[in-house]
Phi, psi and omega in degrees: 000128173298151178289004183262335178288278178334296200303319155337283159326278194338291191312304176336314193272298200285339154333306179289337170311292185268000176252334206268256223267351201288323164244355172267002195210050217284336160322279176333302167322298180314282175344271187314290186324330182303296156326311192271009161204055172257059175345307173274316136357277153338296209265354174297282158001277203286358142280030186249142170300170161319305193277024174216047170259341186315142190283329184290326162333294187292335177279326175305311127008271188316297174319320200287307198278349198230338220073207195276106144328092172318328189166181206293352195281320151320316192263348184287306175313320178306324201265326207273283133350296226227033195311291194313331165277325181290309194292311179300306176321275200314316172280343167277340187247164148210180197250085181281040174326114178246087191264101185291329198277010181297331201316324173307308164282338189290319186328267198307319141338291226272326167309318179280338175289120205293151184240184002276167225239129146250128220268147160235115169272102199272139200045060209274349193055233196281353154111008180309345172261024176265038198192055194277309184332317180272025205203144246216172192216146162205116191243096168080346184134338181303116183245140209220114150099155158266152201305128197245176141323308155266097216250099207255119208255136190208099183276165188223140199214167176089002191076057202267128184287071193288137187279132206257023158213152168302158175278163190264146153232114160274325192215161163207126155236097183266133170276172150182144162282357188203071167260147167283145159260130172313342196275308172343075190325297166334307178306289192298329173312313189290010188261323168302319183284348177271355162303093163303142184264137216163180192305317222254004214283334180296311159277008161283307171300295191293299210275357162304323196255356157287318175291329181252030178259310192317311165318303212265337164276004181216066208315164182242183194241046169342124174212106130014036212147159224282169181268342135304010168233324169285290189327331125008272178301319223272297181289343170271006138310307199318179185266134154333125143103344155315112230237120180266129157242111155263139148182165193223174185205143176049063197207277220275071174239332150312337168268151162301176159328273203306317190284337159331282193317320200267343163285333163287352143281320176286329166289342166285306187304315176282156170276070161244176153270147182226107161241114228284173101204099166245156181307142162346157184057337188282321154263064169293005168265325167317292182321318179305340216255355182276166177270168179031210202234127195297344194306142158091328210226151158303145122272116186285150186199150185212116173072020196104345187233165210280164147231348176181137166293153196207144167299145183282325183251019139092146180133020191184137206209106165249104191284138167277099192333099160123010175271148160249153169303000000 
């Protein structure tokens, strides 16, 4: 492996140490610094394509096949000992994180939007946020929906519009180059293993298995294929009379560039709504248009404009004072 390809890989893990995992994850932190001056680690890695080097991949991976790494030493064994099976997972997988509390920020948008609503969720996994309608709130003490299984707690700041009804959902449509199915025993371990472990990993674990028992009874309607070929179809699908909402979260740092740039054209050019949250970088021109600063943190959108920075794995919703949905 060149040393410019190493050192890459290297920055990365540590990027993700202090920026990613560092207080929701202090393993993982511990972990990714470790990795980045790990050789053998490293050179593991770096035989791997690009887009499947990533640290929450490689740690999920380890968990799914060993369990929870105690330290670098579990996963060097892991990388050393058991490559091939760890190299097939991480190449057979991706890191389909299915976080039900991103919902907590979708609400209050999908709430302002006249309905009923059909939601298309681009990189949906297993479609768990396809289902705000079905889940319960609590904003500052403030309570949205009857009490649900998934009960989603959420602080705030900024004068944030919290909505006094769930929005009517008529259709859930998920794109995915790979979706899981929630009934999947198979599914939810892996799903489980992409659950960092850390202060929030417990109540993480619990609204996963609340969240995929609500799914698997009332399945979404999953399409097969890249999101500039389906997303088309998927919106000239909708139901007659029907306000088409797209949206992702944690999806395009996943796309190439170029295909960023032509899905984020095709969705302003259709007649939907479209709402965003997403990571540093992935929209910048939305991102130029936020107020303070990204570390660490998701940006929320509704149609291209910015409306709040939001915790990435949801409990925290800071509104941009004076935006309305």
């Amino acid at each position: 492996m060149a040393a410019d390809d190493r050192n890459r890989i290297a920055n990365g893990y540590r990027r993700f140490a202090e920026v990613e995992a560092a207080e929701t994850s202090p393993l993982y932190a511990r972990l990714a610094l470790a990795v980045a001056d790990d050789p053998d680690v490293l050179a593991f890695l770096g035989g791997l394509p690009a887009g499947k080097r990533q640290p929450n991949l490689l740690f999920a991976a380890a968990r799914f096949l060993h369990g929870t790494p105690d330290g670098i030493d579990d996963l060097r064994r892991a990388v050393l000992d058991d490559g091939d099976r760890l190299r097939s997972t991480m190449q057979a997988r991706a890191t389909q994180t299915n976080e039900a509390a991103r919902c907590a920020a979708l609400l209050p948008l999908l709430a302002a939007i006249a309905g009923p609503l059909a939601l298309i969720e681009v990189g949906a996994s297993a479609g768990l946020c396809l289902y705000p309608d079905r889940y319960s709130y609590d904003y500052d003490g403030v309570r949205v929906g009857a009490q649900s299984p998934v009960h989603l707690r959420c602080t705030t700041t900024g004068g944030l519009p919290v909505p006094s009804r769930l929005p009517e959902v008529v259709a859930r449509t998920g794109i995915d180059l790979n979706p899981l199915d929630p009934a999947d025993e198979d599914t939810r371990d892996w799903l489980r293993a992409l659950i960092w472990p850390g202060p929030a990993a417990e109540d993480r674990l619990a609204r996963l298995e609340a969240a995929t028992a609500i799914a698997a009874r009332e399945p979404a309607r999953m399409l097969t294929g890249h999101l500039l070929v389906r997303l088309p179809e998927a919106v000239a699908s909708a139901p007659p009379g029907a306000t088409v909402v797209v949206f992702h979260t944690a999806v395009l740092p996943y796309v190439p560039g170029a295909e960023r740039a032509a899905f984020t054209e095709m969705v302003r050019d259709l007649p939907v709504r479209w709402v965003a949250q997403e990571g540093t970088g992935a929209l910048p021109d939305v991102e130029a248009l936020a107020p303070g600063e990204a570390r660490g943190r998701f940006l929320l959108s509704l149609d291209g404009r910015p409306v709040a920075w939001t915790a990435p794995h949801g409990g925290r919703i800071d509104w941009f004072a004076g935006t309305m949905a």
